[in-house]
N, CA, C and O of each residue as an XYZ file, in Angstrom:
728
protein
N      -6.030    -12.193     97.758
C      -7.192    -11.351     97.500
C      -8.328    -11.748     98.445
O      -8.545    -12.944     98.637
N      -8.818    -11.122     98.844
C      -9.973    -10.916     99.816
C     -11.471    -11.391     99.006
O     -11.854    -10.814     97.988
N     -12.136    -12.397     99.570
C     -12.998    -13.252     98.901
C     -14.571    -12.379     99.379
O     -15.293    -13.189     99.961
N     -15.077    -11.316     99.298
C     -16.402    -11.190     99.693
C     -17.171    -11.833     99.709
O     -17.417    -12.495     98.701
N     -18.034    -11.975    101.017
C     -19.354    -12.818    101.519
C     -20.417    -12.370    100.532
O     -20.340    -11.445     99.724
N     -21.691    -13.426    100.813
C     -22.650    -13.606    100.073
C     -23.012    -11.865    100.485
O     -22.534    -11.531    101.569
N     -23.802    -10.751     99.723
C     -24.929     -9.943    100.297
C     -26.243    -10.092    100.756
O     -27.058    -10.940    100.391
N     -26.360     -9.378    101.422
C     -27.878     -9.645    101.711
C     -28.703     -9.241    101.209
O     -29.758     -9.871    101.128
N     -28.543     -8.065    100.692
C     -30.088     -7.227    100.101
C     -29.430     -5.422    100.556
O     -28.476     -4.769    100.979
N     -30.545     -5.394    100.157
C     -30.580     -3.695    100.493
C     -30.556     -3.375    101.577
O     -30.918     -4.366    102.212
N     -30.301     -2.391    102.401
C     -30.596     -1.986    103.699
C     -31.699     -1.425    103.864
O     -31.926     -0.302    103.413
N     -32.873     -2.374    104.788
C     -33.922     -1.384    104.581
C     -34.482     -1.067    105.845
O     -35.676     -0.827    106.025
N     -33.629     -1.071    106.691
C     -33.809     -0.471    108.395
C     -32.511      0.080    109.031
O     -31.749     -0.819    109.386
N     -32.134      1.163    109.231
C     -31.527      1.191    110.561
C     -31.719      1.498    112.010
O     -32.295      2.572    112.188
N     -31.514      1.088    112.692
C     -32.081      0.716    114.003
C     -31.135      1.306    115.178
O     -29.928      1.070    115.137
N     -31.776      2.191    116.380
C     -31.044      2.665    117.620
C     -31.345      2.454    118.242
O     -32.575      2.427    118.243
N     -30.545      2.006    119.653
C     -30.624      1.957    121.111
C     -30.699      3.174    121.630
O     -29.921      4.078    121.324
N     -32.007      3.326    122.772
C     -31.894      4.578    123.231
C     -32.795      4.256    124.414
O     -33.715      3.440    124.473
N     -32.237      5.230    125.509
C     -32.698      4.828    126.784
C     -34.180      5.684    127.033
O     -34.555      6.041    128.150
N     -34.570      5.813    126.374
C     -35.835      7.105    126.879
C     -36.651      7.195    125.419
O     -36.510      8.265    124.828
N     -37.577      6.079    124.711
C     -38.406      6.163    123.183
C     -39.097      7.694    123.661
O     -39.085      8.661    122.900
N     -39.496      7.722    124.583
C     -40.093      9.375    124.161
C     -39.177     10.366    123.872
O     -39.319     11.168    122.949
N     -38.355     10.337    124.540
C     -37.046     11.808    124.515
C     -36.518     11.549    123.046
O     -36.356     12.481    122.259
N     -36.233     10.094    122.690
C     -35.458     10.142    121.389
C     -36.660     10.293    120.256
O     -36.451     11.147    119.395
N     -37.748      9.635    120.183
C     -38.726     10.476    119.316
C     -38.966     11.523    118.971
O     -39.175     11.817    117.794
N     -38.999     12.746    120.447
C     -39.280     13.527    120.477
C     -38.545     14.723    119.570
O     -38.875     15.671    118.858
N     -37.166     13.973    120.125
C     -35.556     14.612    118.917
C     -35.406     14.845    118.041
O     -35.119     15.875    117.433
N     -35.736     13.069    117.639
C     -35.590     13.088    115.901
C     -36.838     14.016    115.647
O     -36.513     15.133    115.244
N     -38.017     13.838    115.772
C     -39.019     15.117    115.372
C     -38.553     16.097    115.257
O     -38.559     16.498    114.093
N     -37.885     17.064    116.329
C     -38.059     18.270    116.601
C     -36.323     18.852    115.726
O     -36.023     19.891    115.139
N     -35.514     17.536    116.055
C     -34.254     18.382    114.951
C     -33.747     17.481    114.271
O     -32.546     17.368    114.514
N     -34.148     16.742    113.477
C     -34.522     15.775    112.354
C     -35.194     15.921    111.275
O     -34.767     15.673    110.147
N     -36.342     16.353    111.569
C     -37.630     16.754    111.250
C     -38.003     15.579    110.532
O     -38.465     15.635    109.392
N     -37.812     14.474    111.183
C     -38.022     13.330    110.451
C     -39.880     12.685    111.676
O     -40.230     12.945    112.827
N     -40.389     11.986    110.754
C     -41.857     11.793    111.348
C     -42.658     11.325    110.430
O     -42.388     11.214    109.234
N     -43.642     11.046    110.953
C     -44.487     10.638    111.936
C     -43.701      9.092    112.390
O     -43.367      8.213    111.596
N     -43.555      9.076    113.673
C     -43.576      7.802    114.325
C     -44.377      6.807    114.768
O     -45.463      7.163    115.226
N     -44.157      5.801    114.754
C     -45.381      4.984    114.955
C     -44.905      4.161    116.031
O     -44.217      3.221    115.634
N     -45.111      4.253    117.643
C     -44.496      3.247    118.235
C     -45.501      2.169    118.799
O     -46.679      2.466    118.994
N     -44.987      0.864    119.066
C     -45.465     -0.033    119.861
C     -45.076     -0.327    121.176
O     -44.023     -0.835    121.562
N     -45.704     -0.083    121.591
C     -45.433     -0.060    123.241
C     -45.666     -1.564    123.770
O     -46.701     -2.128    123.416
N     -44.794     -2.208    124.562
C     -44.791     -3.111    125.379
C     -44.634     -4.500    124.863
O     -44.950     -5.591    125.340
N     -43.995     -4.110    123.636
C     -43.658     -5.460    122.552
C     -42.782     -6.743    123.367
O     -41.666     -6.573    123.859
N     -43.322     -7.666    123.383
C     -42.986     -9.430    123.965
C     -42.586    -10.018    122.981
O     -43.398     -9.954    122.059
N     -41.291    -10.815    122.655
C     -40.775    -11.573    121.653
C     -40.673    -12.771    122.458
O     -40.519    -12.583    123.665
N     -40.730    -14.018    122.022
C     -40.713    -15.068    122.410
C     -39.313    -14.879    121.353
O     -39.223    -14.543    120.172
N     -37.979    -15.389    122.714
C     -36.255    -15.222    121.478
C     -35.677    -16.446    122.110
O     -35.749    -16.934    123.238
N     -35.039    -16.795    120.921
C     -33.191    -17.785    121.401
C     -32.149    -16.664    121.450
O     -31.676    -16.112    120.457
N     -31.842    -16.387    122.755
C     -30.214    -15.795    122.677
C     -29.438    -16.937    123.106
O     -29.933    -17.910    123.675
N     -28.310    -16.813    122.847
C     -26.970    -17.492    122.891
C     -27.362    -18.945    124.126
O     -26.918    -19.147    125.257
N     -28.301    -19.689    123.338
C     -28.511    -20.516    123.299
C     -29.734    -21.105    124.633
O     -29.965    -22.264    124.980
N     -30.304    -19.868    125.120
C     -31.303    -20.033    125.777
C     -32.295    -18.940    125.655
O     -32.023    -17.834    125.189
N     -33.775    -19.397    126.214
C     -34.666    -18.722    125.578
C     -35.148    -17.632    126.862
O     -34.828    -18.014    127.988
N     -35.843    -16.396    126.776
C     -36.053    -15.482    126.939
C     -37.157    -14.534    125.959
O     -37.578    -14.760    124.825
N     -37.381    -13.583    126.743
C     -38.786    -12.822    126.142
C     -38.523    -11.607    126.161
O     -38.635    -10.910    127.169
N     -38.148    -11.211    125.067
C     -37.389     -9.594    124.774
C     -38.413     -8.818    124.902
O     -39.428     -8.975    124.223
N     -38.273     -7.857    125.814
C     -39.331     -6.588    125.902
C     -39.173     -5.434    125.590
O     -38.072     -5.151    126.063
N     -39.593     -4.510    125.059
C     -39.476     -3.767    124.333
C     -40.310     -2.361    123.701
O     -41.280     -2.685    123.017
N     -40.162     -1.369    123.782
C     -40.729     -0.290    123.167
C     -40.212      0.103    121.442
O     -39.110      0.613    121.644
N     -40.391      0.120    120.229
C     -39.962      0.200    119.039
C     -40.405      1.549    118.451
O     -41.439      1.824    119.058
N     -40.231      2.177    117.885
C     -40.593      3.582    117.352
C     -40.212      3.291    115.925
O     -39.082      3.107    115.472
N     -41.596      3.285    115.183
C     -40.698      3.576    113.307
C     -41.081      4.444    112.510
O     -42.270      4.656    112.273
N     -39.916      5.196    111.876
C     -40.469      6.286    110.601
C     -39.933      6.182    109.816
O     -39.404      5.070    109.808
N     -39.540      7.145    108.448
C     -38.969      6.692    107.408
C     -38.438      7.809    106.822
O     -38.984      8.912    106.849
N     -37.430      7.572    106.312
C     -37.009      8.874    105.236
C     -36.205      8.074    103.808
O     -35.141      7.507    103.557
N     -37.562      8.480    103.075
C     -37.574      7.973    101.886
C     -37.868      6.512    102.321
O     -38.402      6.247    103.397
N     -37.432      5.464    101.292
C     -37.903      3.734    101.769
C     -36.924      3.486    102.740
O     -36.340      2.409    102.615
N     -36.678      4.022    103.439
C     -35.472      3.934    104.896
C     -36.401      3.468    105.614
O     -37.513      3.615    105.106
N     -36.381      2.944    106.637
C     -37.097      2.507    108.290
C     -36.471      2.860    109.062
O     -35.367      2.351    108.867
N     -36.439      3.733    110.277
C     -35.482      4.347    111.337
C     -36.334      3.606    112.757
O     -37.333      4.098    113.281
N     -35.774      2.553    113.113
C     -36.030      2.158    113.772
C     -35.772      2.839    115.402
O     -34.566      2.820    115.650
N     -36.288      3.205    116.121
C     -35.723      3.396    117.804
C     -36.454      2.436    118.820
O     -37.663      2.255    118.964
N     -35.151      1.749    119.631
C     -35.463      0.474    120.147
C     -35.054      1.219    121.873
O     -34.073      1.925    122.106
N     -36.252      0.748    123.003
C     -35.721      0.876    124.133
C     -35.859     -0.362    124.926
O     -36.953     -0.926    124.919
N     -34.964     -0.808    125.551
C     -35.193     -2.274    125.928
C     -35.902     -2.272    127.560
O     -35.369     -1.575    128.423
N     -37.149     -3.120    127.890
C     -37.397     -2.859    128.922
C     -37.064     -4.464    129.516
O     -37.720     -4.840    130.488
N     -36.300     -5.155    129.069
C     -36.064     -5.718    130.314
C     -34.473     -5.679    131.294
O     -33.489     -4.982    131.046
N     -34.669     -6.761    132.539
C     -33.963     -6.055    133.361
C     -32.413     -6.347    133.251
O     -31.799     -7.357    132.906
N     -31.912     -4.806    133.766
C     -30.266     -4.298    133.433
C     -29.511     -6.278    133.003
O     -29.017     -6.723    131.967
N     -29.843     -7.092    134.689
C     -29.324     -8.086    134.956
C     -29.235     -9.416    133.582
O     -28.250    -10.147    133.478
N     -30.334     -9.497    132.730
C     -30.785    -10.312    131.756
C     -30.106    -10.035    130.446
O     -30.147     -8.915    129.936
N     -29.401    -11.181    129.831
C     -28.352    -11.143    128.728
C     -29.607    -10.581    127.626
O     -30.707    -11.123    127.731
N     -29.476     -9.837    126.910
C     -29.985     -9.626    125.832
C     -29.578     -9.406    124.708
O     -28.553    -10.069    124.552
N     -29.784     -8.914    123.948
C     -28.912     -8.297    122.649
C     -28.607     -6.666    123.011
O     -27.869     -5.979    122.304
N     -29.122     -6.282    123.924
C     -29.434     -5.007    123.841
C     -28.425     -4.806    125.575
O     -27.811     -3.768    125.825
N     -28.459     -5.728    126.321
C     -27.765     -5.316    127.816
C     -26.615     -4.802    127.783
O     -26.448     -3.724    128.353
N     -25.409     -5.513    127.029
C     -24.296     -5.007    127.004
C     -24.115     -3.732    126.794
O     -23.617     -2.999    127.648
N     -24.503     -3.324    125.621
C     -24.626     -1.885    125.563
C     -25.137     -1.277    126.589
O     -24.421     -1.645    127.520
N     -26.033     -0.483    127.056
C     -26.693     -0.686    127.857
C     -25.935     -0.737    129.019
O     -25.616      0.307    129.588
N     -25.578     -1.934    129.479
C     -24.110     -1.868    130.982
C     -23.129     -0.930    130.769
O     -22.738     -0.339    131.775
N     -22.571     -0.608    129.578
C     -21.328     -0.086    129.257
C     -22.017      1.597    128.670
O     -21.277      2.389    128.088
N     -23.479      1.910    128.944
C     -23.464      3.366    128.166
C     -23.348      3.397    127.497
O     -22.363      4.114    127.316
N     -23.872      2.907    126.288
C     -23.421      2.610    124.686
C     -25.041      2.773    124.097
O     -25.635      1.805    123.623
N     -25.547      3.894    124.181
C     -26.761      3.828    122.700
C     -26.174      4.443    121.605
O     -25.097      5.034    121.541
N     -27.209      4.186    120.543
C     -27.223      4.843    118.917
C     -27.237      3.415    118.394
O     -27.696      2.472    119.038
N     -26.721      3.324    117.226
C     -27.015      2.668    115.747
C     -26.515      1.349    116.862
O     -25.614      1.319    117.701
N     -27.797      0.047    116.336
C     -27.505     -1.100    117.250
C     -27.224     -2.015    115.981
O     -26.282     -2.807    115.937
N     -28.193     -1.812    114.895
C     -28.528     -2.822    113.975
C     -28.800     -2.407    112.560
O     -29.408     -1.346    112.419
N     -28.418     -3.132    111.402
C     -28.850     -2.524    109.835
C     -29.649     -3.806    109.516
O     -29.358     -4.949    109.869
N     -30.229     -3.587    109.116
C     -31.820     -5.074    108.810
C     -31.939     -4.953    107.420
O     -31.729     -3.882    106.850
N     -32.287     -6.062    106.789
C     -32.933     -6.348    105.244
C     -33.494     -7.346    105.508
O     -33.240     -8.151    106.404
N     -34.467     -7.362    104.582
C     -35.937     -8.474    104.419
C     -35.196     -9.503    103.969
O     -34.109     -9.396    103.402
N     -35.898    -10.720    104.270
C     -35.318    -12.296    104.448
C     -36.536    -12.694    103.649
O     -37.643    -12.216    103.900
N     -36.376    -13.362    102.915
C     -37.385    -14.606    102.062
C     -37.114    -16.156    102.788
O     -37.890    -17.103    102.910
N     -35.967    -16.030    103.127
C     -35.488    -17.100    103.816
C     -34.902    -17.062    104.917
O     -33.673    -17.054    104.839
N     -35.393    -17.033    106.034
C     -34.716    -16.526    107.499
C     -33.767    -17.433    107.962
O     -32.836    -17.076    108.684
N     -33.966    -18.764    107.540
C     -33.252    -20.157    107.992
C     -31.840    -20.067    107.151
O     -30.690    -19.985    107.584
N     -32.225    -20.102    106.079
C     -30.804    -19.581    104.755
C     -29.825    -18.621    105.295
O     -28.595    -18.655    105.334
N     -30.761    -17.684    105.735
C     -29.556    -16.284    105.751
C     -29.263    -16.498    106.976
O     -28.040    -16.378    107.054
N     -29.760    -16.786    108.138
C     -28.913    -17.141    109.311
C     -27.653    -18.034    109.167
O     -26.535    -17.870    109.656
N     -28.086    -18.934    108.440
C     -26.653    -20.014    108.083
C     -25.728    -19.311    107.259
O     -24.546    -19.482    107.559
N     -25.984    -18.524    106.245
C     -25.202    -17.671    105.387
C     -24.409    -16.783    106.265
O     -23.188    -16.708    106.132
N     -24.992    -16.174    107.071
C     -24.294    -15.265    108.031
C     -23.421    -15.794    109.235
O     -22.438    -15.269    109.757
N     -24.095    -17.049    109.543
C     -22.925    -17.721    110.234
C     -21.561    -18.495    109.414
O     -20.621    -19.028    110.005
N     -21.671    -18.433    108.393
C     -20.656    -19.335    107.650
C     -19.603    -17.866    107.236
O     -18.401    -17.947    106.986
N     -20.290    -16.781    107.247
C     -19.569    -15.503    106.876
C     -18.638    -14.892    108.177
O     -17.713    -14.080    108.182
N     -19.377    -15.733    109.392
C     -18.331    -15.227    110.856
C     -19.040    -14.540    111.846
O     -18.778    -14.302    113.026
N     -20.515    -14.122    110.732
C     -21.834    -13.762    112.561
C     -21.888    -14.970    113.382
O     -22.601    -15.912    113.032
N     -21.085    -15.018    114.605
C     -21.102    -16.368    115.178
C     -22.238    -15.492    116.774
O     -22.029    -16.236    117.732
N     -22.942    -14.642    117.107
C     -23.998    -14.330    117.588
C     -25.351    -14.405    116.753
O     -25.630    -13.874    115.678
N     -26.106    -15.233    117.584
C     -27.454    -14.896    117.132
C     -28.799    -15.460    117.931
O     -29.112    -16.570    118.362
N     -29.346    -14.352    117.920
C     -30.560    -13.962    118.657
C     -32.020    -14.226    117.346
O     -32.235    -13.417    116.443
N     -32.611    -15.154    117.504
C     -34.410    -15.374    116.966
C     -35.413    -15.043    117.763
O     -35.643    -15.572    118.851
N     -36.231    -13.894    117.097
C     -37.316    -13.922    117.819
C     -38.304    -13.664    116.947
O     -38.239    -13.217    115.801
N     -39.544    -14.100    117.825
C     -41.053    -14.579    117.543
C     -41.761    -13.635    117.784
O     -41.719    -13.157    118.918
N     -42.643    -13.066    116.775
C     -43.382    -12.107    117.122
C     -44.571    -12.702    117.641
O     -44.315    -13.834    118.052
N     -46.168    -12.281    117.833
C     -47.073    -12.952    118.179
C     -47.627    -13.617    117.164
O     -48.077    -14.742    117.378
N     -47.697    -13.009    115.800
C     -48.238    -13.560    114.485
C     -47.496    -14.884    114.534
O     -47.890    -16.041    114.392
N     -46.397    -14.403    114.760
C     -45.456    -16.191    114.513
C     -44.294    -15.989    113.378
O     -43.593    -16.729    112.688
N     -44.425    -14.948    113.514
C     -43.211    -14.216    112.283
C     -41.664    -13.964    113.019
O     -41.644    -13.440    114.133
N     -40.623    -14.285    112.475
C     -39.378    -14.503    112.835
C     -38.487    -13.568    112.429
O     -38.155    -13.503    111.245
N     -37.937    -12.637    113.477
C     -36.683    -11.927    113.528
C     -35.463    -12.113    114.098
O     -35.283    -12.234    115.309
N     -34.791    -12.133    113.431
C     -32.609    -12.452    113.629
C     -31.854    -11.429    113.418
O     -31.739    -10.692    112.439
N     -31.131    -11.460    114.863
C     -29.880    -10.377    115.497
C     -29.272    -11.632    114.478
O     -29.772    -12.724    114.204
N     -28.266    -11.140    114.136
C     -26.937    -12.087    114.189
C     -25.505    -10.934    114.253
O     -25.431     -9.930    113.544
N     -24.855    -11.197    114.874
C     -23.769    -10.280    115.735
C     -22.046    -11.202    115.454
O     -21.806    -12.405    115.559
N     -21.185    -10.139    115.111
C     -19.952    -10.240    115.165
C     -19.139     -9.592    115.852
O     -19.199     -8.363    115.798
N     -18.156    -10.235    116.687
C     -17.156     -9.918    117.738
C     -16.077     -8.533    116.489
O     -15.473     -7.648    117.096
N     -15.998     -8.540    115.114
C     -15.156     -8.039    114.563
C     -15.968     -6.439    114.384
O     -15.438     -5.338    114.241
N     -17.746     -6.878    114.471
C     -18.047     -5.637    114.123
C     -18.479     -4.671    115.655
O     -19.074     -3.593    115.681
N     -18.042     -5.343    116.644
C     -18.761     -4.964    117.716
C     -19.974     -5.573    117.831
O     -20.354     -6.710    117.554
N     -20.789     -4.129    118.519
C     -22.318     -3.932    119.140
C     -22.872     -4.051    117.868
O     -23.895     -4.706    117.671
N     -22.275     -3.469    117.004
C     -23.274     -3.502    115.533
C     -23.891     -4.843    115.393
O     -23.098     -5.773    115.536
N     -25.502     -5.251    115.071
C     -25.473     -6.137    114.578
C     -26.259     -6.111    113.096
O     -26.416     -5.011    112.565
N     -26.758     -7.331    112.420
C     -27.300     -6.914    111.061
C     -28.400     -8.216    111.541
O     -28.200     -9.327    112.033
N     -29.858     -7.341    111.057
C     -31.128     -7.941    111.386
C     -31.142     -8.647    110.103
O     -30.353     -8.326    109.214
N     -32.430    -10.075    109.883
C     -33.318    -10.221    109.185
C     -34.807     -9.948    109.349
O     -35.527    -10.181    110.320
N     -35.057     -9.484    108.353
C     -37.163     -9.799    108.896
C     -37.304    -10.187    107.999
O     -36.803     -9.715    106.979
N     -38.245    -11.480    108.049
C     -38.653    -12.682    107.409
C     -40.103    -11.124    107.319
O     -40.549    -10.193    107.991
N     -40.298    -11.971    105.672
C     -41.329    -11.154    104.924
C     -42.346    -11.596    104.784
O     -42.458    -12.642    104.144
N     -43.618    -10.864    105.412
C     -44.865    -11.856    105.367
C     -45.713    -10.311    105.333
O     -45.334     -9.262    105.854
N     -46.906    -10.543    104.588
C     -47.769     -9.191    104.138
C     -48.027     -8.207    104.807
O     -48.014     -7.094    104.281
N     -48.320     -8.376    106.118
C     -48.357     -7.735    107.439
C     -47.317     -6.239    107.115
O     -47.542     -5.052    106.879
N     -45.875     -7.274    107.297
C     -44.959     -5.931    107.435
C     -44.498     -5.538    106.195
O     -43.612     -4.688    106.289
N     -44.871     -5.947    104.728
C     -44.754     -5.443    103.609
C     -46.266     -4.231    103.949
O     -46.068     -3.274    103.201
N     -46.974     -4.100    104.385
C     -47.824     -3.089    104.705
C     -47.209     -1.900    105.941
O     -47.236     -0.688    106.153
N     -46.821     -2.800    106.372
C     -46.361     -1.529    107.686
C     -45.392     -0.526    106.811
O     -45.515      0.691    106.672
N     -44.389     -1.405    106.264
C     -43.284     -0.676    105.556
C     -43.616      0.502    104.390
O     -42.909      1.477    104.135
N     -45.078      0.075    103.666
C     -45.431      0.735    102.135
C     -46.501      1.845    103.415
O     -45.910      2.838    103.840
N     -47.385      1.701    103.724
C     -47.598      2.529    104.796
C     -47.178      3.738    105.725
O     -47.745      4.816    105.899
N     -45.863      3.168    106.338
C     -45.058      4.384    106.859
C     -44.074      4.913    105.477
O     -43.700      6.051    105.760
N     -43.800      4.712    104.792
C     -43.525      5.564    103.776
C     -44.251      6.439    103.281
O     -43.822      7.575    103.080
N     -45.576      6.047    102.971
C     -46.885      6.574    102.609
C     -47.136      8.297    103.192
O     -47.429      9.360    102.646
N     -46.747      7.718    104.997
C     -47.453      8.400    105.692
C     -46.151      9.524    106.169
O     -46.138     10.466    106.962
N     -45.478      9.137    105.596
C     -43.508     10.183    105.557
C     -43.777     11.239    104.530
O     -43.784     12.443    104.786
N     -44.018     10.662    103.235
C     -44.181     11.359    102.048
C     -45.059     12.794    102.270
O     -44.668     13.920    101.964
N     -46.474     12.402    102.945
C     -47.688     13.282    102.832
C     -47.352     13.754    104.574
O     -48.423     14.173    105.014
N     -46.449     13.813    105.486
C     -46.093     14.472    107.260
C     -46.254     15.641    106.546
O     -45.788     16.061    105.487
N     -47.112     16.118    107.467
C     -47.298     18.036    107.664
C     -46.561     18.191    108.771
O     -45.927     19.245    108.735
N     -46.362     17.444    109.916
C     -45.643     18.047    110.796
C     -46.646     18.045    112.314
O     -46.413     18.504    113.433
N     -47.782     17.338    111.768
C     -48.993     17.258    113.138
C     -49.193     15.697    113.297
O     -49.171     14.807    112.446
N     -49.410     15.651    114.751
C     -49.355     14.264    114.928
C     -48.148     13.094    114.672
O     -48.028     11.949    114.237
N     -47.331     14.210    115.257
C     -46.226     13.436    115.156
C     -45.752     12.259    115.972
O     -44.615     11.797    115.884
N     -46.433     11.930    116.550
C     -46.029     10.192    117.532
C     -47.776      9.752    118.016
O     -48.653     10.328    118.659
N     -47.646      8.238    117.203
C     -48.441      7.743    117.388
C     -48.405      6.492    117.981
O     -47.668      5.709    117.383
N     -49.104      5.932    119.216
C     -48.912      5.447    119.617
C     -49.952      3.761    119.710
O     -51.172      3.921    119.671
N     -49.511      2.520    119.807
C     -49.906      1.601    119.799
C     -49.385      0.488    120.740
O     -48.205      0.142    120.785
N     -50.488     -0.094    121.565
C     -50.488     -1.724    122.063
C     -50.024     -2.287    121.748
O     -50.617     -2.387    120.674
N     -49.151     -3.057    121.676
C     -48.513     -4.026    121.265
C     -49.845     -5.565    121.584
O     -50.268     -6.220    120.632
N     -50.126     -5.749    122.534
C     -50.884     -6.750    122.912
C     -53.126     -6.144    122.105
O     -54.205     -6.723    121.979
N     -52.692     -5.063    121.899
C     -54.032     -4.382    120.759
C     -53.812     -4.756    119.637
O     -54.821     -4.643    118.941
N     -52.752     -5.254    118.983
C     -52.728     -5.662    117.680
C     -53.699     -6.981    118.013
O     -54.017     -7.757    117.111
C-alpha cells in the first residue's frame, strides 16, 4: 500500500510562466475575464538555487478568482543563468510552473518536502526579508510546489486582491507597480 506524504495546506496560488507579462495579462483579461491585475515590475530576489546564490529577476502579475491567486511570472534574467524558470524557457515550455500554499514554517516544510522526494530547491529573499521556496521534483517535471512564509504584508496583499476581484467592473484592469517603490 502506498504510504501518502505529509500535506501541505490548501492551494492558494497557481502560478505561470509566460514570455510577454503584458500579452499574458492582457489575455487573461480580455478572455478570462479574470482581473484586476496587480503587477510588480522589476522584482530582485536575493535566491539559493541548486546550491549557489543568484538574484532572480522578475516581472509577477496577481489576480484572483475567488481566494485563488493566479500568479503570471516572466523571468528577466539571462537565457544563459540556471534558474528555476531557464529550463523551461530553453526548451519552449510556458504555462502552469508552480502550485504554492502559505508556510508558518518555511524551514519545516522545506525539510518535509525534501524527505517526501522534492530533491530541487530554490530560497528566495524578498527585500522585507521574507522567504520564498521552489522545491521541484524530477517525477513531477517543470511543475514545482511553492511556499510563502506568512508575514502580514502578504496576508494583506492576498485579502486585498480578493477584495478588489469581488467588486472588478472591468476598468482598470492592470495595475502597475515598482518593485524597488515598495
Amino acid at each position: 500500500m502506498l504510504t501518502p506524504g505529509k500535506r501541505f495546506g490548501k492551494v492558494v496560488q497557481t502560478a505561470y510562466l509566460v514570455p510577454d507579462i503584458d500579452a499574458a495579462m492582457e489575455h487573461w483579461v480580455h478572455h478570462a475575464g479574470l482581473g484586476p491585475f496587480t503587477c510588480y515590475r522589476n522584482i530582485e530576489l536575493d535566491s539559493t538555487f541548486e546550491g549557489r546564490t543568484l538574484e532572480l529577476q522578475i516581472h509577477e502579475a496577481l489576480a484572483y478568482a475567488g481566494d485563488l491567486q493566479i500568479q503570471l511570472v516572466q523571468s528577466l534574467n539571462p537565457a544563459e543563468e540556471a534558474t528555476p524558470y531557464q529550463r523551461d524557457i530553453g526548451n519552449g515550455r510556458y504555462g502552469l510552473h508552480h502550485l504554492a500554499f502559505f508556510s508558518e514554517d518555511i524551514d519545516r516544510d522545506i525539510e518535509t518536502a525534501r524527505a517526501q522526494g522534492f530533491e530541487r530547491v530554490c530560497v528566495m529573499r524578498g527585500k522585507d526579508g521574507h522567504r520564498y521556496a521552489y522545491c521541484g521534483s524530477a517525477v513531477l517535471g517543470e511543475v514545482w510546489i511553492e511556499f510563502l512564509e506568512v508575514y502580514p504584508q502578504l496576508t494583506e496583499i492576498f485579502a486585498s486582491g480578493i477584495a478588489a476581484a469581488e467588486d472588478w467592473d472591468g476598468s482598470d484592469p492592470i495595475r502597475n507597480i515598482e518593485y524597488a517603490d515598495l
